[in-house]
C-alpha positions, 0 to 999 in steps of 0.5 A: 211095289204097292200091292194094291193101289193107295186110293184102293187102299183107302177105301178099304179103310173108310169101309170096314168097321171102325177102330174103337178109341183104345186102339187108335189111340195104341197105333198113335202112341207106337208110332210115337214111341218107335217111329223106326218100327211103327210098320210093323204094327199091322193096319187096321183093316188087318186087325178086323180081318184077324178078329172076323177069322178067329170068330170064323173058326171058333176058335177057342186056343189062339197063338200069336208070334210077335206081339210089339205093341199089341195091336193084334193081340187085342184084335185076336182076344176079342175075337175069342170067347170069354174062357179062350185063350192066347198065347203071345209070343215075342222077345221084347219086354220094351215092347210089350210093356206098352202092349200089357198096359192096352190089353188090361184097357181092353178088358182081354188081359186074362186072355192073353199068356204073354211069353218072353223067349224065343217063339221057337222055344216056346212053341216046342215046349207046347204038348205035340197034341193037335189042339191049336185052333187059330195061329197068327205068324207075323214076326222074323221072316227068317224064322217063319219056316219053323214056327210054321211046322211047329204049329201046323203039326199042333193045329186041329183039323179045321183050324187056321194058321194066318201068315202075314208079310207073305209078299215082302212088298211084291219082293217075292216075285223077283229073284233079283232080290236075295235078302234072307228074309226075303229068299226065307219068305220064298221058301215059306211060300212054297211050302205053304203051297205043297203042304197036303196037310193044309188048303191055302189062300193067299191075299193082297191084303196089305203086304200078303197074307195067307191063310192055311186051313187044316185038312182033316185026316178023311179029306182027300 
């Protein structure tokens, strides 16, 4: 299912801000060196959605679960402050060795504390304190569920938790589909939805995202 029609698709491209250099040049080598896995790195489109919400937030503490290459990791660090920081989360040295070498390129590197485990690990061991300000989860779909509840309780009051792939290419709406990435997406739907810790939107953008902003404790 095309979530939003190819044309529309298009222009939508041809009318946000431009990919600088660095990153056309990123999203053509991943496609050369993982053509298998290239559709995961997210559009271009999507990277200056991610880099106008963070600045949106004012976000200071970023996390990122699932980094490939890095695309929106440098979308995410640019739109931090110069003593922000981001803590990337993946399992794949293959990947992010490409991603390391752009993110020094970019000038971001010392932004970004890139972590080599399992997101879940990870983000346990991150202090219970709500201090998270900006949160992007694009990783195994089966695994959303819990990186989600790790990190809402950890998100500040006001601050955002971006979840991408959200409509699995329109596979959510049909029961027919059963996959359990597909049947784990569902669920994370729901929850979303009735978390009365959070207001949420979701997006056609792309393949779905939605965005969940933390209630403070005197919102009703």
């Amino acid at each position: 299912m095309d979530i939003v029609n190819p044309a529309v698709n298009d222009y939508l491209l041809s009318h946000c801000t431009p990919a600088d250099d660095l990153l056309r040049e990123l999203a053509a080598e991943t496609r050369q060196a993982f053509p298998d896995s290239a559709g995961m790195q997210i559009s271009h489109d999507e990277g200056e959605f991610l880099t106008m919400l963070v600045r949106l937030v004012g976000a200071r503490r970023a996390v990122e679960v699932g980094v490939f290459t890095g695309y929106s990791s440098i979308c995410i660090a640019r739109g931090l402050p110069e003593d922000g920081r981001l803590l990337a989360c993946d399992v794949s040295d293959e990947w992010t060795s490409i991603a390391r070498g752009y993110w020094d390129r970019a000038g971001v590197a010392d932004r970004i504390d890139l972590r080599i485990a399992p997101a879940v690990e990870t983000l346990r061991a991150l202090p219970a304190e709500p201090v998270v300000d900006f949160a992007f989860i694009d990783a195994d779909k089966v695994s959303y569920p819990l990186y989600y509840e790790e990190l809402v309780v950890r998100l500040r009051p006001g601050g955002l938790i971006v979840l991408d792939n959200v409509l699995r290419g329109g596979r959510v709406l049909d029961p027919a589909f059963q996959d359990e990435a597909d049947a784990a997406m569902r669920q994370m739907n729901e929850t979303v939805v009735g978390d009365e810790r959070v207001d949420s939107v979701m997006l056609p953008v792309r393949d779905g995202v939605t965005l969940a902003r933390k209630r403070s404790a005197s919102q009703p």
